[in-house]
C-alpha positions as CSV (number, residue, x, y, z in Angstrom):
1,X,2.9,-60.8,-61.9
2,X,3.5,-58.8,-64.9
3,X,0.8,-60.6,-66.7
4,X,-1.5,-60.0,-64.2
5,X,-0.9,-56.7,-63.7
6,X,-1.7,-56.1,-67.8
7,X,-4.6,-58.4,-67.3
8,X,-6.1,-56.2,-64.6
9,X,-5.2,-53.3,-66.7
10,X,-6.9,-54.9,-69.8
11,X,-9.7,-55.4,-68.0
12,X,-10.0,-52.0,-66.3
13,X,-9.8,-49.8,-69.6
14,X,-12.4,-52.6,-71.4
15,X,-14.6,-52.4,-67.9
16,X,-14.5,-48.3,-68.4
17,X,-15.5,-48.5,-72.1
18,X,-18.5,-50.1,-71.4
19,X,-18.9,-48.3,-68.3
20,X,-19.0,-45.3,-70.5
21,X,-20.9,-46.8,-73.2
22,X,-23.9,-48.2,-71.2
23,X,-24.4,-44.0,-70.0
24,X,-24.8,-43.1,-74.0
25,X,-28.2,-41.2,-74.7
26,X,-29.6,-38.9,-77.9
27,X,-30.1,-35.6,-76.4
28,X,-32.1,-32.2,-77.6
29,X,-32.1,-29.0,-77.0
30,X,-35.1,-26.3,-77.4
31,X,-36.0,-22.4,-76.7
32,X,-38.7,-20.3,-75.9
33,X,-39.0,-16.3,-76.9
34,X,-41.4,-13.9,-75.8
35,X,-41.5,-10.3,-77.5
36,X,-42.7,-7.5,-74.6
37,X,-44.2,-4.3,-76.1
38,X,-44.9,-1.3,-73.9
39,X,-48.9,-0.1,-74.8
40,X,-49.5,3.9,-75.3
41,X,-51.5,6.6,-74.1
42,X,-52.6,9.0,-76.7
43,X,-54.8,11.6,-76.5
44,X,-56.0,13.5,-79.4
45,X,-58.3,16.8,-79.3
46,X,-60.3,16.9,-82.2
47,X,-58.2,15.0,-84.5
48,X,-54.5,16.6,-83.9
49,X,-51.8,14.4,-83.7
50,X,-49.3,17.1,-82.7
51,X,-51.4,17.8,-79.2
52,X,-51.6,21.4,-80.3
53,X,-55.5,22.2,-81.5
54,X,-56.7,25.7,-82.5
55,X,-60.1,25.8,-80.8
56,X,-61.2,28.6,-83.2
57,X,-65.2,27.8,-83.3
58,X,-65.7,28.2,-79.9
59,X,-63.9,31.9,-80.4
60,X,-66.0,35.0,-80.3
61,X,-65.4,38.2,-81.6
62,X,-67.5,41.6,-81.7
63,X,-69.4,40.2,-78.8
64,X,-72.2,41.7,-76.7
65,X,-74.0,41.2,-73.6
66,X,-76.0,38.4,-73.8
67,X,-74.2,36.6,-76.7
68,X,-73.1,32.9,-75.9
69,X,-71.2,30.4,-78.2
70,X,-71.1,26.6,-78.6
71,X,-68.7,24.2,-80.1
72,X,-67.6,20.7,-79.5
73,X,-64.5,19.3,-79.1
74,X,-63.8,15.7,-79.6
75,X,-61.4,13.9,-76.9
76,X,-60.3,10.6,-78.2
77,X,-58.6,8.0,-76.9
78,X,-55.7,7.1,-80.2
79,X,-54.1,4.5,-77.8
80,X,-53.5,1.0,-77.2
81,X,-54.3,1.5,-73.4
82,X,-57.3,3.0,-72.0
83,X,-56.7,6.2,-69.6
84,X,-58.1,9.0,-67.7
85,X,-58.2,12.3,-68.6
86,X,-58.4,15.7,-66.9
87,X,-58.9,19.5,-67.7
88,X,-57.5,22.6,-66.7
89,X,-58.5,26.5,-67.8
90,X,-56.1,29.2,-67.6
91,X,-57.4,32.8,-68.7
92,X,-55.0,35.7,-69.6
93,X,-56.5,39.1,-70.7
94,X,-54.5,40.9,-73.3
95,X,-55.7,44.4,-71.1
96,X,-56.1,45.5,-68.1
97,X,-60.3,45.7,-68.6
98,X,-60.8,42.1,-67.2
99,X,-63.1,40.3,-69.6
100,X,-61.9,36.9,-68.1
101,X,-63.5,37.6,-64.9
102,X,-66.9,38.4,-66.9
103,X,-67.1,35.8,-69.2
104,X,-68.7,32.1,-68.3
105,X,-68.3,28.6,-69.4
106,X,-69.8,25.2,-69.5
107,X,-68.7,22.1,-70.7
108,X,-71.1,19.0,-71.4
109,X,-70.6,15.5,-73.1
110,X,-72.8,15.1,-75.9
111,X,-73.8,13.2,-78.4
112,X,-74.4,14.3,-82.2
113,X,-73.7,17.6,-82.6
114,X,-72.9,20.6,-80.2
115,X,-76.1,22.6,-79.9
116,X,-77.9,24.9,-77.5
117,X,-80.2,21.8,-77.5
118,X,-78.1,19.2,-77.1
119,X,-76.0,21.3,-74.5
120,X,-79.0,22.1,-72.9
121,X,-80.3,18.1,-72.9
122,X,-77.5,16.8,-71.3
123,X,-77.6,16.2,-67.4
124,X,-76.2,14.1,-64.5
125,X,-72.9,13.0,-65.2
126,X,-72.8,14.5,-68.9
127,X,-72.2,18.0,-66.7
128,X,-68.3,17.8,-66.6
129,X,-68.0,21.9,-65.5
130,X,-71.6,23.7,-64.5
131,X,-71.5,27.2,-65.5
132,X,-68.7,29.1,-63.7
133,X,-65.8,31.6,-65.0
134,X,-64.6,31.0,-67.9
135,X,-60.7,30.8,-65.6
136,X,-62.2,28.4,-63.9
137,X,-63.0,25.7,-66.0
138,X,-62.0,22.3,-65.0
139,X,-62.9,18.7,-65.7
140,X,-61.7,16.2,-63.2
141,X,-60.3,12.5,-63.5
142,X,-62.8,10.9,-66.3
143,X,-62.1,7.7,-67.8
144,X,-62.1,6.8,-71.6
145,X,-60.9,3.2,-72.1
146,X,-61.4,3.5,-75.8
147,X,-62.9,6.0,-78.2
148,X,-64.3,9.6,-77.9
149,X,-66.5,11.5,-76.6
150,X,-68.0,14.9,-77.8
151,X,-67.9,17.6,-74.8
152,X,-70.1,20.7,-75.9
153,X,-68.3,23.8,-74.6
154,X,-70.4,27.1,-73.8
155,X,-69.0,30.4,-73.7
156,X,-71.1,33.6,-72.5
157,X,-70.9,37.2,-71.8
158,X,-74.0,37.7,-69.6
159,X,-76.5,40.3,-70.1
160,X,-75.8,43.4,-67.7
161,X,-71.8,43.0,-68.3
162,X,-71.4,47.0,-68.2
163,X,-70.1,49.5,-70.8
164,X,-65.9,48.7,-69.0
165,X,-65.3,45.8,-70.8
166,X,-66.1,47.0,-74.7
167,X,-63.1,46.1,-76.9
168,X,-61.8,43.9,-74.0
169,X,-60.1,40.9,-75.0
170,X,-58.8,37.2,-73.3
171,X,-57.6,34.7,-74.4
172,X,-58.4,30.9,-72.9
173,X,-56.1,27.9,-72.6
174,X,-58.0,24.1,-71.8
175,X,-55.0,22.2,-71.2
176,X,-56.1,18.3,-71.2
177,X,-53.6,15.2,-69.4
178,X,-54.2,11.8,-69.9
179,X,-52.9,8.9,-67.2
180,X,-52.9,5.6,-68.7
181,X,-55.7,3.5,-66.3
């Protein structure tokens, strides 16, 4: 019984080896990997990267009634994702003469250059503010996917502004947000 019991033994461990063996395969392995990168929204007036511009060419000084000044201002879209962009005045006065409340503004897109002409051209949806206050001035949601666009800004002190506001002064914030589209 002994010799059995070694046989069936034998036989079990010799049965499991090629039990084992016959389940024998080559294996791999691989992997997959994805980089993500957030986009940007970047907004640059007239070329400054620091989001602070001095709008000095639309600035007037020694004005009278009836003088007007145009300047552009480029908006560009320095992004990898297009957006929309909006505008906002805010008018202080640096006296108590109110020139802010006197003084009007306009803003169209153009293209070329900023001119009377070109201002004066440009109609339909190239009117982003029709002539108002200058406190006022406001450009709604506009969309620039890529690019820029040239808005041509008008400034006047209309004719019949009386002798109250001489050697008045304001001064004019346009305060521009982008919202990635």
């Amino acid at each position: 019984m002994l010799r059995k019991t070694r046989l069936l033994l034998t036989l079990g461990v010799l049965s499991g080896a090629v039990w084992a063996g016959t389940f024998a395969t080559f294996t791999d392995s691989g992997t997959a990997t994805s980089t993500f990168t957030a986009g940007t929204v970047d907004l640059l007036i007239s070329s400054e990267a620091d989001d602070a511009y001095a709008f000095t060419s639309l600035e007037m000084s020694n004005m009278k009634p009836g003088d007007v000044q145009y300047a552009g201002l480029t908006v560009a879209n320095n992004g990898s994702l297009g957006f929309s962009y909006s505008m906002s005045t805010s008018a202080s006065n640096t006296d108590s003469k109110g020139l802010r409340d006197q003084l009007s503004l306009g803003i169209r897109k153009v293209t070329g250059a900023c001119t009377a002409i070109t201002y004066a051209a440009a109609i339909g949806s190239d009117v982003l503010f029709a002539e108002d206050d200058l406190s006022l001035g406001a450009i709604s949601s506009r969309t620039l996917p890529s690019g820029n666009e040239l808005l041509c800004f008008k400034v006047e002190l209309p004719s019949g502004t009386g002798d109250a506001y001489q050697a008045a002064t304001t001064t004019a914030t346009f305060t521009f947000n982008a919202t990635q589209s």
